[in-house]
C-alpha positions as CSV (number, residue, x, y, z in Angstrom):
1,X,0.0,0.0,0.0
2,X,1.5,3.6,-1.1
3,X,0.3,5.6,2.2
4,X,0.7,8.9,-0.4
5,X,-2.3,7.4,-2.4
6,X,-5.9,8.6,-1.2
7,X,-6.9,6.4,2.1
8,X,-10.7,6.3,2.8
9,X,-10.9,8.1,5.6
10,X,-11.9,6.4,8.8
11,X,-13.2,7.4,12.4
12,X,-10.8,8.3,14.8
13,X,-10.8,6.4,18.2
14,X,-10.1,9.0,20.9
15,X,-8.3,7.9,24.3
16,X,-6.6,9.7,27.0
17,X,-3.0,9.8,27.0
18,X,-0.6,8.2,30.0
19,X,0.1,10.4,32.3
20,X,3.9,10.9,33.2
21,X,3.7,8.9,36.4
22,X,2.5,5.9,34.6
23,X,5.3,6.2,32.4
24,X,7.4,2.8,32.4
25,X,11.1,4.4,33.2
26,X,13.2,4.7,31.0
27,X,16.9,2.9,30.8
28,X,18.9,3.2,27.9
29,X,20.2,0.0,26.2
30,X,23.0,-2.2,28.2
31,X,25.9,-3.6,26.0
32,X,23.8,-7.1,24.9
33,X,20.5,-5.1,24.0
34,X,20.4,-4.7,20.1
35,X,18.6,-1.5,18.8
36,X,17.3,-0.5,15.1
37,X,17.7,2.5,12.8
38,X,14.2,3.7,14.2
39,X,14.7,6.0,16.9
40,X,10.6,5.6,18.0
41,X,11.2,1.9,17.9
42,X,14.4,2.1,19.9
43,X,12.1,4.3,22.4
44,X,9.4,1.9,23.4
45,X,12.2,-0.3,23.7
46,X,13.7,2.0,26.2
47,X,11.1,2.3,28.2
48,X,10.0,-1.0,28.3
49,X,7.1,-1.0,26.2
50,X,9.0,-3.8,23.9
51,X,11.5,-6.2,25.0
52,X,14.2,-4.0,26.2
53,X,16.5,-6.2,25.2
54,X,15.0,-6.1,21.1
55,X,14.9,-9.7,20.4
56,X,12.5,-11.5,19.3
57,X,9.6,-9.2,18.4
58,X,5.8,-10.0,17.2
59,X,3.5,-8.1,15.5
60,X,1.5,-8.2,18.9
61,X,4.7,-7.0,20.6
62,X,4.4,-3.9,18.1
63,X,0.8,-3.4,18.5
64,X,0.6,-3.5,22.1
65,X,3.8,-1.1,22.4
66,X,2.5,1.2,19.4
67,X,-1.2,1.4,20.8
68,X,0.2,2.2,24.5
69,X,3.2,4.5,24.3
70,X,2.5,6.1,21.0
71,X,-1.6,5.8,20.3
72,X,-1.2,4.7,16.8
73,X,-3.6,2.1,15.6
74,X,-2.9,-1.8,15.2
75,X,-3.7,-1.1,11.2
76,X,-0.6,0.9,10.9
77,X,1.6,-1.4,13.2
78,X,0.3,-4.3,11.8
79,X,1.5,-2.9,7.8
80,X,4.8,-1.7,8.9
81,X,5.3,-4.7,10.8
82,X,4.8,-7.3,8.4
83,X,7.7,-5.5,6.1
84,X,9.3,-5.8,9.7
85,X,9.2,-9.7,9.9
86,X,10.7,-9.9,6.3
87,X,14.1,-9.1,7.4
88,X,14.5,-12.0,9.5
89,X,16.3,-14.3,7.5
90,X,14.5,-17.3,9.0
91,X,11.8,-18.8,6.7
92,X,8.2,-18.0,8.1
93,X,9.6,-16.1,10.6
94,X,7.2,-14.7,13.1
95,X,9.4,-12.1,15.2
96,X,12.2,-10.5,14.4
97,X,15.3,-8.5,16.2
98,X,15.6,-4.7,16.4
99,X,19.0,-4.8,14.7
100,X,17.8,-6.9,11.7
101,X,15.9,-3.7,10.2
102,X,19.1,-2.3,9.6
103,X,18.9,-4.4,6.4
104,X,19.6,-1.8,3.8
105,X,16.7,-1.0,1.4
106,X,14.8,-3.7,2.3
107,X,12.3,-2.8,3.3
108,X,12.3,-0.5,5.8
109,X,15.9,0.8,6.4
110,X,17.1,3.9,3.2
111,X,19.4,6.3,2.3
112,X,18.9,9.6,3.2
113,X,17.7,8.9,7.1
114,X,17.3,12.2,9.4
115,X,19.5,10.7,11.9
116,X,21.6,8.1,10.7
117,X,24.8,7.7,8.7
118,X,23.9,5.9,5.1
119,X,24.5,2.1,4.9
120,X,27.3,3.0,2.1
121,X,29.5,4.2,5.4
122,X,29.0,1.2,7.8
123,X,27.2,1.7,10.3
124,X,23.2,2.7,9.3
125,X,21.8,2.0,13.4
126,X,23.9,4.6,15.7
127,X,22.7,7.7,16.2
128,X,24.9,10.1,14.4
129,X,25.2,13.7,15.8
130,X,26.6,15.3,12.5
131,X,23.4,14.5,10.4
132,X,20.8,15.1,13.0
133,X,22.4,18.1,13.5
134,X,22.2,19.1,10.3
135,X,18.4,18.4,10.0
136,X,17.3,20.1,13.5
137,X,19.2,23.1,12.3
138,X,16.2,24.3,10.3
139,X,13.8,24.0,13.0
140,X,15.8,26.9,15.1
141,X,13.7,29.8,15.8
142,X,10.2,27.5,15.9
143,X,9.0,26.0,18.8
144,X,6.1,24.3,17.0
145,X,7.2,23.0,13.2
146,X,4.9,24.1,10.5
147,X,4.0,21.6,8.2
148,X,6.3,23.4,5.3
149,X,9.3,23.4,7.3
150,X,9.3,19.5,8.3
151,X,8.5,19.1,4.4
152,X,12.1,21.1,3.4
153,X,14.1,19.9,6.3
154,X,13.4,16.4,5.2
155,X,13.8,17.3,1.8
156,X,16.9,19.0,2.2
157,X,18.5,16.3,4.5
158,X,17.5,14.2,1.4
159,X,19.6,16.3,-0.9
160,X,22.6,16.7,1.1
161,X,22.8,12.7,2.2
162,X,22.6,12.4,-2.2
163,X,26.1,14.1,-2.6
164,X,27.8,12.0,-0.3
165,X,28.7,8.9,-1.6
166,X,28.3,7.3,-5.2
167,X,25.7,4.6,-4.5
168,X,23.1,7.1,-3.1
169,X,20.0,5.4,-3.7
170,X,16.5,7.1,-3.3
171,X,13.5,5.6,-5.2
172,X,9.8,6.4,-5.7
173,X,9.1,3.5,-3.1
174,X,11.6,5.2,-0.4
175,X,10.3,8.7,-1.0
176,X,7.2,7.4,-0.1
177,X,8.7,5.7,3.2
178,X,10.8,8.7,3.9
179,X,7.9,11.2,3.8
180,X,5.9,8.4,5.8
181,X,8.3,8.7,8.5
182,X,8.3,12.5,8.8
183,X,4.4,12.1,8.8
184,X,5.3,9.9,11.6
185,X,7.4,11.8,14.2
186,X,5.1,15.4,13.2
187,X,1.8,13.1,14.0
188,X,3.3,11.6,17.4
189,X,5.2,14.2,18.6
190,X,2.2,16.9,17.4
191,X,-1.3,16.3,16.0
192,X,-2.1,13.7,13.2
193,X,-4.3,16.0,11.7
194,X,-2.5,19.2,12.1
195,X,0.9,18.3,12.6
196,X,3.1,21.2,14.3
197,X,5.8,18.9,16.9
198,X,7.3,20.7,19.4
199,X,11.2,21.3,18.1
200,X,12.1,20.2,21.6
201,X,10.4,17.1,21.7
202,X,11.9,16.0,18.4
203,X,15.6,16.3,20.1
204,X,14.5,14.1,23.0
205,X,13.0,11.5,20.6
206,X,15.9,11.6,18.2
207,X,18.8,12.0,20.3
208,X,18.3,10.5,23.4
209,X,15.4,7.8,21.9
210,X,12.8,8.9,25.0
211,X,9.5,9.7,24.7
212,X,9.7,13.4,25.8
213,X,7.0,13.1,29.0
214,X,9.0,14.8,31.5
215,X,8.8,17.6,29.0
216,X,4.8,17.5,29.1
217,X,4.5,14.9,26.4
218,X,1.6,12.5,26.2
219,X,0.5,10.4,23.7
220,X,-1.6,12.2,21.1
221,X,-5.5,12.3,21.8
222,X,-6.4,11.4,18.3
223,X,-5.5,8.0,17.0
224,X,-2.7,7.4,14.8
225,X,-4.4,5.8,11.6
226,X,-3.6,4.8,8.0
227,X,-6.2,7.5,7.1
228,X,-4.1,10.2,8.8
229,X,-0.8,8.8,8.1
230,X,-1.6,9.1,4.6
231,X,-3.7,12.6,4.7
232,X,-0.4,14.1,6.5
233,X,2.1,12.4,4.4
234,X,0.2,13.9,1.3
235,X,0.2,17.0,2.9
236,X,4.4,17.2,3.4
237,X,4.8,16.1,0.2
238,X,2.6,19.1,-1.4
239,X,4.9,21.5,0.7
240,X,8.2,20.1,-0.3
241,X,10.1,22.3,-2.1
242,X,9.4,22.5,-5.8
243,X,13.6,23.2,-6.2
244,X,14.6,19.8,-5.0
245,X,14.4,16.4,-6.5
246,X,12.2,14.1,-5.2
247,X,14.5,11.3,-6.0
248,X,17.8,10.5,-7.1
């Protein structure tokens, strides 16, 4: 399914958010836990709401942490995490480790990530300050995103990571995942209709891979659905600049 096609639009379930207290605590990973190139994956992880130590993960592993920490519906977790169970190079696998979606362009892990180092240089999973860096730069002087500017700073993080190496690789397929995973962060850490993330919440998420509740953070009121994953992804990919490739 291409979340940037039109998505019949659904109800949206509305729950109340955790509040802090009820927060499991967070503990970042010991030397035997294995992580991913997702830094909301590595997240739930931290804080216990998947297997801290990111082995052995189901789809109701995912759906149980995504629904909890995050309020995004079992239909998203449920897509993503079939794609998920592929890179486990077990036949018929039914769980897979954190570490194994660092599998490069296939089919989650890409080129051109917000926080991560391309595949190209070694090491696709650790968080690497220089690029992140280079992406929250164009957030400064906003304390709420607007829509336009997520929709360049991805873009543009796109065209830098492209003159970096020769084997830069960036598809129709991963434009749509790397616009999906912008519509991600803006819907979790803002609104999933409106978007608008709090800049400061994004740098807790990204850099220290925590969901930002001692900062005032709860999970969003309004589900997280396919219908508004797809409406908001349309929506950044409208606002991207018309001076930068889409792909390369």
């Amino acid at each position: 399914m291409n979340f940037l096609l039109a998505i019949t639009l659904v109800s949206c379930m509305v729950v109340s958010g955790l509040p802090a207290k009820d927060f499991p605590p967070f503990y970042p990973p010991g030397p035997d836990d294995l992580r991913s190139p997702c830094p909301a994956l590595n997240a739930l992880a931290n804080h216990g709401f998947l297997p801290r130590h990111g082995m052995d993960v189901t789809i109701n592993n995912l759906v149980f942490a995504l629904e909890t920490g995050l309020n995004v519906a079992a239909e998203v977790t449920e897509f993503v995490g079939n794609d998920a169970l592929t890179t486990n190079p077990e036949p018929n696998a039914t769980c897979f480790d954190l570490n194994m979606l660092a599998k490069h362009n296939f089919p989650l892990e890409h080129d051109g990530s917000l926080s991560r180092n391309d595949s190209y240089f070694g090491d696709d999973i650790t968080f690497d300050h220089l690029v992140f860096d280079r992406f929250i730069s164009q957030f400064a002087g906003y304390d709420l995103v607007p829509l336009s500017v997520v929709a360049r700073a991805r873009a543009e993080s796109v065209l830098y990571a492209s003159k970096q190496h020769p084997d830069f690789f960036f598809n129709a397929s991963i434009l749509n995942r790397s616009i999906s995973e912008s519509a991600l962060y803006t819907s979790v850490l803002g609104d999933p209709i409106t978007g608008g993330p709090k800049t400061g919440w994004i740098k807790v998420l990204f850099e220290e891979e925590r969901l930002p509740y001692l900062e005032g953070w709860t999970p969003r009121k309004t589900e997280l659905t396919l219908a508004t994953l797809g409406a908001l992804s349309q929506g950044i990919l409208e606002a991207t600049p018309t001076d930068i490739p889409l792909m390369f």
